[in-house]
N, C-alpha and C positions, 0 to 999 in steps of 0.2 A: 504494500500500500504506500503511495507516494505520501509524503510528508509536508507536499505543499498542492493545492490547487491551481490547474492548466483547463479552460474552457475548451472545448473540442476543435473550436474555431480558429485558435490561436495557433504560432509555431513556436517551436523550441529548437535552438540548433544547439548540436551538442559540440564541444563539452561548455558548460558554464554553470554555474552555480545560482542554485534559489534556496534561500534556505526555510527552515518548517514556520507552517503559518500561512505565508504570502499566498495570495490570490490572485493569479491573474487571470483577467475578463476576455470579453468577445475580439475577436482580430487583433491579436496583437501578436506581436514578431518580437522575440529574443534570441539576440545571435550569439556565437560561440565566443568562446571568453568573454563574456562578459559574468559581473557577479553581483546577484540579490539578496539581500540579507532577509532575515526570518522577518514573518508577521507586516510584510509588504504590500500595498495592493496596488494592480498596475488595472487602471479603468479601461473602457474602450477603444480602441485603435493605437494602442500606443507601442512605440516602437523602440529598443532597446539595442545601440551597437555597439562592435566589440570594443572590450575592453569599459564599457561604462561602470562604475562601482556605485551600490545604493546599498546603505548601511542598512540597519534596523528601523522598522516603523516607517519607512516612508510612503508618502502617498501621492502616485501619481493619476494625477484625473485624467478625463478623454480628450486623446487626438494630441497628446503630448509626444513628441521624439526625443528620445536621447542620444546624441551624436558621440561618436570617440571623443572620450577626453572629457567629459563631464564623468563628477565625481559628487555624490551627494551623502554627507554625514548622516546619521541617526536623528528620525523626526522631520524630518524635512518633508513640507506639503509643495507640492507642484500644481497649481489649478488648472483648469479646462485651457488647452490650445497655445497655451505659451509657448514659446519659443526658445532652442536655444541655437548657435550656430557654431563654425570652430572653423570655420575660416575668414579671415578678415579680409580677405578680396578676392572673392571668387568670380571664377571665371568660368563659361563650361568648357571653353578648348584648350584649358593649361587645367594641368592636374599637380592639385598642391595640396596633396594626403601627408605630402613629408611636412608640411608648414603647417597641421591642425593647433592650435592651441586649447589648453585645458582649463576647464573651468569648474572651481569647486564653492560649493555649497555646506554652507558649514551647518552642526547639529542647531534642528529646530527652526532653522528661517521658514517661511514660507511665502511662495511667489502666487502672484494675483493672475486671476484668468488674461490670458491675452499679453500677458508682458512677453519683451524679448529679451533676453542676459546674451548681450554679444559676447564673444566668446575672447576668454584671458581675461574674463573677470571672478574674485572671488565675495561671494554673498556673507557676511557675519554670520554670527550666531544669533539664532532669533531673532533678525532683523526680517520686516515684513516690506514687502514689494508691493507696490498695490497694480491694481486693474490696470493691464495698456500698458503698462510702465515700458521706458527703455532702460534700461541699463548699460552705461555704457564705460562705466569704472568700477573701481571695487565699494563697497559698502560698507560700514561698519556697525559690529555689534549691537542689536539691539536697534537701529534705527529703521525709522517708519521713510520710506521715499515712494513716489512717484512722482511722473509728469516723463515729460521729453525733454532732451536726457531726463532719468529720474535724478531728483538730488532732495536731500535729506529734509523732511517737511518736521519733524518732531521725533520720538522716540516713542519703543512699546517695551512690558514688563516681556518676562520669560512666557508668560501667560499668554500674552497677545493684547492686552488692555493697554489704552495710550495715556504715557504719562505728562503729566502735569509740574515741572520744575518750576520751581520757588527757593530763590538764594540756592541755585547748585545741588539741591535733595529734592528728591522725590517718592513718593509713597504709590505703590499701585494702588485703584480703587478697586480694585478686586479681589486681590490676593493679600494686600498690605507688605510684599517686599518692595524692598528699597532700593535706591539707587540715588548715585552720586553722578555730577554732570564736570569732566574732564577736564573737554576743550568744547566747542563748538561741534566737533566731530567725534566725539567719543563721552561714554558713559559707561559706570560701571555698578554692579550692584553691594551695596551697603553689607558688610557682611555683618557690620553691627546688629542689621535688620531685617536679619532672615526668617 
């Protein structure tokens, strides 16, 4: 008995790794070396190429692709149709597979439907992408961005609640952890206020 669920509809090239728990749904294609970590769910049409790594927990929604060189930590949500790419000037009559760049995803961000994360960039931790976003540098921890380019509109807890800084501290409304404000560009959490 398999240790992970594969929808009929779907493919599996071998060899690669899924590990126990993970779900994946209608049409979707995972190619060889690549690796899934336990308790994963890959939604609708989504497509996985070699070499992509996805830790533990993560959630990829429909009509999502994952290109060589994407790398996603533990918890990480991917929404409906986002993009990511891994070539930064493509062409179709030059082939520049030696030129892909990597793009990681660290534990817990999660990216809005419809965004795109060009590729050589890497996303923080917990940091939330919102809807359409582009992405076109790296992001840091805990920050809330969108727009074209996205760029940094406020900050969110571990939680995903958005915080409210006052003098340099801030308290989630929801979970009441804390967090201290750096620079303009960075935050971190209170370990005073866990």
């Amino acid at each position: 008995m398999e240790k992970y669920f594969v929808h009929p509809s779907s493919y599996i090239d071998e060899p690669c790794e899924i590990g126990e728990g993970t779900k994946i749904w209608h049409f979707c294609h995972v190619m060889k070396d690549s690796r899934i970590g336990k308790n994963c769910v890959l939604g609708q049409n989504v497509f996985v190429a070699s070499g992509v790594i996805l830790g533990n927990n993560v959630k990829v929604q429909n009509n999502v692709s994952l290109y060589s060189g994407v790398i996603c930590e533990d918890d990480v949500f991917l929404g409906p149709s986002m993009v990511f790419t891994n070539v930064i000037n493509p062409r179709a009559f030059i082939e520049r597979k030696d030129e892909f760049r990597s793009t990681l995803i660290k534990k817990g961000a999660s990216i809005g439907a419809n965004a795109t994360v060009v590729c050589g960039s890497t996303i923080g931790r917990y940091a939330l992408v919102g809807a359409g976003a582009v992405v076109t540098r790296d992001i840091p921890d805990y920050a809330l961005v969108y727009g074209n380019p996205a760029r940094i509109k406020g900050w969110v807890c571990k939680c995903g609640e958005k915080l409210d800084f006052k003098n340099d501290v801030a308290a989630c409304p929801a979970c009441g952890a804390g967090y201290i404000k750096v620079s303009e560009t960075e935050i971190r959490p209170d370990e005073e206020k866990r």
